[in-house]
Wavefront OBJ file of the C-alpha trace (Angstrom):
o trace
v 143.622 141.054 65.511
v 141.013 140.811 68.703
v 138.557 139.222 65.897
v 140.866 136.999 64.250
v 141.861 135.193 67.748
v 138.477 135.195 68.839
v 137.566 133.600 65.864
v 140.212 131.040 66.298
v 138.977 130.397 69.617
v 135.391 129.403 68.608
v 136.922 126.814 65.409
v 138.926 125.149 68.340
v 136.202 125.186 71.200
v 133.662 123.568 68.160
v 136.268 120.669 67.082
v 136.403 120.060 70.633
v 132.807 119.469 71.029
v 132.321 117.567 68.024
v 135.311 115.335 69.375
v 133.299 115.090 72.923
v 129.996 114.373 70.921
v 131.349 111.324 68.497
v 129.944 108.251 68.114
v 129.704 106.886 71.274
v 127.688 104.220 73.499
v 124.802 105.943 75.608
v 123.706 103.324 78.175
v 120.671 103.776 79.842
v 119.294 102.005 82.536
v 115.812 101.596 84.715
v 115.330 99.124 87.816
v 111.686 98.378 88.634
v 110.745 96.022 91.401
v 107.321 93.965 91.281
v 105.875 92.593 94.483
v 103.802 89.323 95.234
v 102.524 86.745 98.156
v 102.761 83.726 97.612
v 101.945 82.531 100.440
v 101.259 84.199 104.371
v 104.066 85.551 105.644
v 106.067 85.383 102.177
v 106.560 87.873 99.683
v 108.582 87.925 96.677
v 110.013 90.701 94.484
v 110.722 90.033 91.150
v 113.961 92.593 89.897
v 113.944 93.584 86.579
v 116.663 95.825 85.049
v 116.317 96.998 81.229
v 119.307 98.565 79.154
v 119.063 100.899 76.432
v 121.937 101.888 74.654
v 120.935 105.333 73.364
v 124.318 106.307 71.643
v 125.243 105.879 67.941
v 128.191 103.432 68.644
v 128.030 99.767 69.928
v 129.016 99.515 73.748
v 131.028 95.986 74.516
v 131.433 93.668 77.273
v 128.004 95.270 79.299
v 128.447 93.836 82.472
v 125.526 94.477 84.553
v 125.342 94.097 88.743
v 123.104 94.555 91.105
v 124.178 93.822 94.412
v 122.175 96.712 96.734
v 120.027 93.369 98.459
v 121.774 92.768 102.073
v 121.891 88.985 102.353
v 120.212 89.253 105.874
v 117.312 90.483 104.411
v 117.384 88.646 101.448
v 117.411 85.347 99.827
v 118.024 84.845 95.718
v 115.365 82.457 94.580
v 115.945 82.342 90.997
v 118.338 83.957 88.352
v 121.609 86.067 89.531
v 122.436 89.830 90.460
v 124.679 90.252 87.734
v 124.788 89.717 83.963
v 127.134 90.445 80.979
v 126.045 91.483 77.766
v 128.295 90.741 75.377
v 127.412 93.927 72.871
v 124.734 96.436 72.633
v 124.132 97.840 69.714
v 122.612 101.631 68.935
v 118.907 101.351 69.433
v 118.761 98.057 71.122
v 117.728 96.729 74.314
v 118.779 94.164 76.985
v 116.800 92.738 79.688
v 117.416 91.139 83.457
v 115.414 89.840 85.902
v 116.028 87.936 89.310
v 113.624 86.842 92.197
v 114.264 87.619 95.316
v 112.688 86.500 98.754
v 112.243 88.374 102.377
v 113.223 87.369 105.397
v 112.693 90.776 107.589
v 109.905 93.418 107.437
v 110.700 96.712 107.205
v 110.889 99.650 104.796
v 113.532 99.325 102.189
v 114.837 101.770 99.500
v 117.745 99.724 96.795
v 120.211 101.643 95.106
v 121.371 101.694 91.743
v 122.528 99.059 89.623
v 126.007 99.499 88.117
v 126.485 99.243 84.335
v 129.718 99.085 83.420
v 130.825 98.946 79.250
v 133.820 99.181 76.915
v 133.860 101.804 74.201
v 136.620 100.881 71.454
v 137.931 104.351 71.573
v 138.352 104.684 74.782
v 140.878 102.540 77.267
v 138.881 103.031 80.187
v 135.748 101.404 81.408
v 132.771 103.588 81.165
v 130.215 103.686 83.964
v 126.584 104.156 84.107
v 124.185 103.686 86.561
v 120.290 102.504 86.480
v 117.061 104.344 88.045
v 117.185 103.574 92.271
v 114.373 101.964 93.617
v 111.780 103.927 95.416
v 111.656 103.143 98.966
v 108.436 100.103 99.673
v 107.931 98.349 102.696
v 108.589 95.039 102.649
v 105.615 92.088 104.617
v 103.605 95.051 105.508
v 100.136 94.706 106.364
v 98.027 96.123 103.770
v 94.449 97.044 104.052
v 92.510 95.100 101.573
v 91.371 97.193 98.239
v 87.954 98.053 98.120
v 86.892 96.183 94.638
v 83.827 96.531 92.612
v 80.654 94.563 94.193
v 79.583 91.979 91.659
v 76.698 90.744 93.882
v 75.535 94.801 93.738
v 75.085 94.304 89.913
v 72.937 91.087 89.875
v 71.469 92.340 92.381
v 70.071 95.837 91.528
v 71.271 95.315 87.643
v 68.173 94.346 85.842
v 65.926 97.019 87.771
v 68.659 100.025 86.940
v 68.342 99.076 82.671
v 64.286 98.632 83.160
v 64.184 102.059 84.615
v 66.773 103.582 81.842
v 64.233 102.114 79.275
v 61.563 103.303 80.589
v 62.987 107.040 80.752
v 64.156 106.900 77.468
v 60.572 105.611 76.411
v 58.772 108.344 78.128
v 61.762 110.720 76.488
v 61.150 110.405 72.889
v 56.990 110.107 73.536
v 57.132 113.385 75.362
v 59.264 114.943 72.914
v 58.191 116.994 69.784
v 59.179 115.098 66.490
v 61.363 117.718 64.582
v 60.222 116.162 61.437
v 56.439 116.588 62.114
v 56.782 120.423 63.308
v 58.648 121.224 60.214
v 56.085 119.968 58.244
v 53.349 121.448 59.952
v 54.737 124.854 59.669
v 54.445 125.687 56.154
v 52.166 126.598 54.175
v 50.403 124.146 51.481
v 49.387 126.199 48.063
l 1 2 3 4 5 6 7 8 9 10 11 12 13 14 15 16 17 18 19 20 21 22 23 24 25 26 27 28 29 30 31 32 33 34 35 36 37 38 39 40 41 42 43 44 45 46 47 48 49 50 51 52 53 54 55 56 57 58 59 60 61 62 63 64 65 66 67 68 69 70 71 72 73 74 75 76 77 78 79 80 81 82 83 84 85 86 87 88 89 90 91 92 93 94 95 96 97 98 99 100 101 102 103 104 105 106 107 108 109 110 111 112 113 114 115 116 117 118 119 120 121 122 123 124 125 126 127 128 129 130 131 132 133 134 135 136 137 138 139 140 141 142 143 144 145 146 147 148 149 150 151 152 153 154 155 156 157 158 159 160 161 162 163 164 165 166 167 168 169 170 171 172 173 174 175 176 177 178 179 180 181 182 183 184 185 186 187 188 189
């Protein structure tokens, strides 16, 4: 009897799960941030937010917003904070991007976007939210990056490859021929 409810247990705890599991939209989302200077004094960051829907079902009416950029420190240059996708299919991907300008310095960390889709099986609005941003600061002064020294190379270039040939030239006429030895070692009849 303890077997046979147990039993019945486990059939109704699986149909349950495979009911949870179904064919649903899986949105996924990640918010990078690229920064640039135009100009002294002015730098821009260029938002970009991709979606991904994961799932095995088509999510509807994707409405995408972004709105963790305080006004007082910010200034929308081009495109908006919010889109709407129409559909997302299984496998696809959607992509936003907006430009931003600063008006402050200081460190700044944004927070997630909010995703927000309609599954046809479901009455409710389904929420998902994208990656945060990792904190940057924002018309910092950066030290500039030490790059490779072109003048070094035509300067000291030509005498660095006639040394190397000149090693590998006293190389292989220093060096036994493998082919010679061989030969020399055995015995003619």
């Amino acid at each position: 009897m303890a077997r046979r409810s147990l039993l019945l247990a486990a059939a109704v705890l699986l149909s349950l799960l495979a009911a949870a599991v179904g064919d649903a939209p899986f949105v996924v989302s990640h918010k990078s941030v690229k920064l640039s200077r135009p100009g002294p004094g002015v730098e821009r960051l260029v938002v970009t937010l991709d979606l991904y829907n994961q799932g095995s079902a088509t999510a509807y009416d994707v409405s995408l917003n972004d709105d963790s950029w305080p006004q007082e420190a910010f200034d929308l240059v081009s495109g908006s904070t919010s889109k709407i996708v129409e559909k997302l299919e299984p496998g696809s991907t959607a992509s936003h991007n907006f430009v931003l300008e600063t008006k402050v310095q200081g460190r700044f960390q944004g927070s997630p976007a909010v995703i927000k889709y309609r599954v046809p099986t479901k009455a409710a609005l389904q929420e998902a939210y994208s990656t945060p941003v990792l904190p940057f600061d924002i018309l910092a002064e950066r030290p500039p990056q030490q790059k490779f020294e072109l003048r070094a190379v035509g300067k000291y270039g030509p005498l660095a490859s006639v040394v190397s040939f000149v090693g590998v030239f006293i190389y292989l006429v220093a060096s036994p021929s493998k082919s010679g030895a061989a030969k020399g070692s055995k015995k003619r009849r």
